[in-house]
C-alpha positions in Angstrom: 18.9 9.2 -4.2 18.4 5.8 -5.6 21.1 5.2 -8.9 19.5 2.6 -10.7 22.1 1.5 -13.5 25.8 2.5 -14.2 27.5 1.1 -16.9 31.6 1.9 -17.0 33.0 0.4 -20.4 37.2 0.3 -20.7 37.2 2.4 -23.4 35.7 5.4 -21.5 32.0 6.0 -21.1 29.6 5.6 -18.4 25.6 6.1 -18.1 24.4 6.7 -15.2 20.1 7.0 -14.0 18.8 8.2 -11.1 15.7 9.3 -8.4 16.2 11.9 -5.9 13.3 12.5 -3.1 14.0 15.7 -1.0 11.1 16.3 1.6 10.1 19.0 3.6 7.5 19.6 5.8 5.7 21.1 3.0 7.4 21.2 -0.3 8.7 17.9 -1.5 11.4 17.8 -5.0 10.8 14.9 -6.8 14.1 14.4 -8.8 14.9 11.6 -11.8 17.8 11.7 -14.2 20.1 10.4 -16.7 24.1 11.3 -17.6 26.1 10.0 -20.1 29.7 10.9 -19.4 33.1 10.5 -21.9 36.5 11.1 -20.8 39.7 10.2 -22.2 43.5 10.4 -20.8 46.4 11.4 -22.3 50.2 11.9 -20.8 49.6 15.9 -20.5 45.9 16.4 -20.5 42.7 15.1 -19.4 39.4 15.0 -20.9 35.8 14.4 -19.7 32.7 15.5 -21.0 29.0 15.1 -20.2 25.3 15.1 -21.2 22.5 15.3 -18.7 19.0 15.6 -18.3 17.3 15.5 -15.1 13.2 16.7 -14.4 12.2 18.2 -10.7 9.1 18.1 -9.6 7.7 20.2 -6.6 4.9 19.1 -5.2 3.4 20.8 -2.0 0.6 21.0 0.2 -3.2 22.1 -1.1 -4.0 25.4 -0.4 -0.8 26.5 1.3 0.3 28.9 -1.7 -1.1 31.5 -3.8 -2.1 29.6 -6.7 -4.0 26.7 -6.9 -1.8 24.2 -8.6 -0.3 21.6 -6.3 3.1 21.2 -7.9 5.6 22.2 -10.2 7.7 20.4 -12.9 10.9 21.9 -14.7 13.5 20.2 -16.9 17.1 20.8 -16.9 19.5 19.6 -19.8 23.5 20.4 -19.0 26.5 20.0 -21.2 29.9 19.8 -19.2 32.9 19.6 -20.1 36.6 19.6 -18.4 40.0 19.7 -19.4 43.1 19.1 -17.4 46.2 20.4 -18.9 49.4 18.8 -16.6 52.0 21.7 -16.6 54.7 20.2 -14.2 55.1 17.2 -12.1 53.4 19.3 -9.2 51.0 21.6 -11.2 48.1 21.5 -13.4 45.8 24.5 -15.1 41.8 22.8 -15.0 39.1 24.5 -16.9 35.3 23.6 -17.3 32.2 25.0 -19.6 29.2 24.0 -18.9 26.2 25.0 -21.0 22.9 24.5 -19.5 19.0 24.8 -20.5 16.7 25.2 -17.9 13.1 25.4 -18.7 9.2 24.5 -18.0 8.1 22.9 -20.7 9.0 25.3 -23.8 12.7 25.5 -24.6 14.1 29.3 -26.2 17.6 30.8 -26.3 16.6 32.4 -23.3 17.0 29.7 -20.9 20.0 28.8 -21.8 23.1 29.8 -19.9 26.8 29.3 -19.9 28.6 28.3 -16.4 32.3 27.3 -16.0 35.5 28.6 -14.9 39.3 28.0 -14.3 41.9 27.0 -11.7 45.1 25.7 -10.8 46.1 22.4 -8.8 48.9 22.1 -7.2 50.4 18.7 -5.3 52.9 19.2 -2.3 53.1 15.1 -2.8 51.9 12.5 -3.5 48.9 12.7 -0.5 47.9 16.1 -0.4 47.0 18.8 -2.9 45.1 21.8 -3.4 42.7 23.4 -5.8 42.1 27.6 -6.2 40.0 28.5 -9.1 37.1 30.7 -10.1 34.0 29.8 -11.4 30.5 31.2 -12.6 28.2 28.5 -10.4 24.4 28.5 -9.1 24.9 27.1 -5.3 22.5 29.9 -4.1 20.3 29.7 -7.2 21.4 32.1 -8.9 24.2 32.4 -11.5 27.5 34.0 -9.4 30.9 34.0 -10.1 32.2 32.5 -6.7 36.1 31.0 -5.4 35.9 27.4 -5.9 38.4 25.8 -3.2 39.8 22.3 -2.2 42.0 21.1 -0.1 42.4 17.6 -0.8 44.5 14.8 2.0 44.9 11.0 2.1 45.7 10.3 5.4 46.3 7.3 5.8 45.7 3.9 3.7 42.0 4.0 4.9 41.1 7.5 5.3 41.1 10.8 2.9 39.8 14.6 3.4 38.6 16.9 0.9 37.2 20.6 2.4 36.5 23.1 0.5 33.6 25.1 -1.5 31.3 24.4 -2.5 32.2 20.6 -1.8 33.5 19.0 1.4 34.0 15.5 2.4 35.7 12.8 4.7 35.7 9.2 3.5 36.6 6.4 5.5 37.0 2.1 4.3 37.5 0.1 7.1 38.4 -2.5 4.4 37.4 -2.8 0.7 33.7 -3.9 0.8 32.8 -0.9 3.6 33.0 2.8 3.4 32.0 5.7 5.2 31.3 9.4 4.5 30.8 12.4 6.2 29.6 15.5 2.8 28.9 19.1 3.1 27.5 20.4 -0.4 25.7 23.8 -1.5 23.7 23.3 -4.5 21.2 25.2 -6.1 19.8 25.6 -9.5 17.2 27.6 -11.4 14.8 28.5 -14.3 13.2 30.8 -16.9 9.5 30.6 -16.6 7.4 29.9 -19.6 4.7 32.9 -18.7 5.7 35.9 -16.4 3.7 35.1 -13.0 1.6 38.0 -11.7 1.3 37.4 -7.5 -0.5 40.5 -6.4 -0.9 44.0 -7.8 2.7 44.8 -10.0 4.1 41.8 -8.6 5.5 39.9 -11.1 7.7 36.8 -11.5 10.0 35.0 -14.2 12.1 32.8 -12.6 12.2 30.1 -10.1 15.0 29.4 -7.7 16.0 26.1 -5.3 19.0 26.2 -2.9 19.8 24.6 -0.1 23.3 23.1 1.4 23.2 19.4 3.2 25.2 17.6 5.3 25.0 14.2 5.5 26.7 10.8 6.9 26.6 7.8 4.0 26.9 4.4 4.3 28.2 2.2 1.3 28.3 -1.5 0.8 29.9 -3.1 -1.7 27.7 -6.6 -2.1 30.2 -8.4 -4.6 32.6 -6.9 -7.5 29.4 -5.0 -9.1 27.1 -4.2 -7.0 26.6 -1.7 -4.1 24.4 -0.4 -1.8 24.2 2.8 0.6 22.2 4.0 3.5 22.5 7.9 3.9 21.0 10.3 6.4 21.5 13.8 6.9 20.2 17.4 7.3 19.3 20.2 4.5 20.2 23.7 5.5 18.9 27.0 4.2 16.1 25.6 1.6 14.9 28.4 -0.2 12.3 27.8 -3.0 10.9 31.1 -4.7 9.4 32.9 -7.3 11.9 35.7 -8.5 12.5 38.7 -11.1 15.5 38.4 -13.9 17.4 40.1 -11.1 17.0 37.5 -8.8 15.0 40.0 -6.0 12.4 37.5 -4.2 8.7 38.2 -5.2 7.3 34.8 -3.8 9.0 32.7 -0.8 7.5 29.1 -0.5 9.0 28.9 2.9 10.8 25.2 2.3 11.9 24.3 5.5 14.8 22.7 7.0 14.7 18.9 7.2 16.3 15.4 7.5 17.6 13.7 4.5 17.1 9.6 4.4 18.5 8.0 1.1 19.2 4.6 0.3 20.8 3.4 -2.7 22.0 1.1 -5.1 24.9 1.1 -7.9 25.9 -1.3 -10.4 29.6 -0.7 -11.5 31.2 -3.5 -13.2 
């Protein structure tokens, strides 16, 4: 992923654009972006909202697939928005809805969909806390209500954990310009189809779905008080790209394979 501009004003917004590139040996997504994101802080209660569009585009080998075309393009516009309500010193209720359109090229009320859940955080101190909530997510492409789980550590002045589900990661500074990152995410997403695809004799398709879950070790340089720069390389597990019914049953498998992930990029935060 390369970010090419963020912008993060005092008085509580940030934009944010970006280009994704995840290869495989024979699919490749093509991903490009842009967020804007408002949150505001209170004594009890904590508010952020965003407003996102990204566009994927899968293009894949000639003549590898049932249908002629060599690639794919679907957009995605997403809503989301959080509260934090603190009850007590040591606990606070979180809740998010996120309202999402995801669609080829013409937009209807059916591909829109509403995500979100709730949870509580609780903090033993000041270094360690923990997060247990349920939430209606798409990490295997497909709208689920799942556990959402984090167990979150700073261990030191240099070092901090969070595992969990579907997000994990270890972070590690050396000193203020260097960091280091070890993330484990599940992520998946999909959409209504504009035209129900017919793949052989009453075989028919609606949907599309992309999952996969990466793990990967990043690299991030911060070049003076603005800019930055990272160098990530990882591993994506358990692509699956296909062609599906309203149910979510498989009716076309495009066989995405495993791969490495190399990713460099660059941030401006002022």
């Amino acid at each position: 992923m390369v970010s090419i501009l963020k912008i993060t004003a005092q008085s509580g917004y940030s934009l944010e654009l970006n280009v994704k590139t995840i290869p495989t040996e024979a699919v490749t997504k093509k991903e490009t972006g842009i967020v804007f994101l408002f949150f505001k802080n209170a004594s009890a209660n904590k508010i952020k909202n965003s407003i996102s569009y990204k566009n994927s585009s899968f293009n894949y080998l000639p003549d590898s697939f049932y249908t002629t075309n060599n690639s794919s393009n679907y957009n995605w516009i997403e809503n989301d928005f959080e509260l934090t309500h603190r009850i007590s010193p040591q606990l606070a209720w979180e809740m998010e809805l996120k309202t999402i359109a995801a669609f080829e090229k013409n937009l209807g009320i059916s591909n829109v969909r509403i995500l979100g859940g709730t949870g509580i955080k609780y903090e033993f101190n000041k270094n360690n806390s923990i997060y247990l909530g349920a939430k209606r997510m798409t990490p295997f492409g497909k709208a689920e209500v799942l556990p959402s789980i984090a167990f979150n550590s700073k261990l030191n002045a240099k070092a901090d954990i969070t595992i969990g589900f579907p997000y994990s990661r270890i972070q590690y500074s050396n000193n203020e310009r260097n960091a280091f990152s070890l993330t484990n995410t599940f992520d998946g997403e999909y959409y209504q189809l504009d035209q129900m695809k017919t793949i052989g004799e009453n075989i028919n398709a609606s949907r599309m779905r992309f999952s996969q879950m990466t793990t990967a070790l990043e690299y991030e340089r911060n070049m003076d008080s603005s800019w930055y720069m990272s160098f990530q390389g990882g591993y994506g597990f358990n692509k699956k790209y296909a062609l599906t019914d309203n149910r979510g049953t498989t009716k076309f498998n495009f066989d995405a394979n495993d791969g490495y992930l190399f990713n460099i990029s660059i941030k401006y935060k002022p």
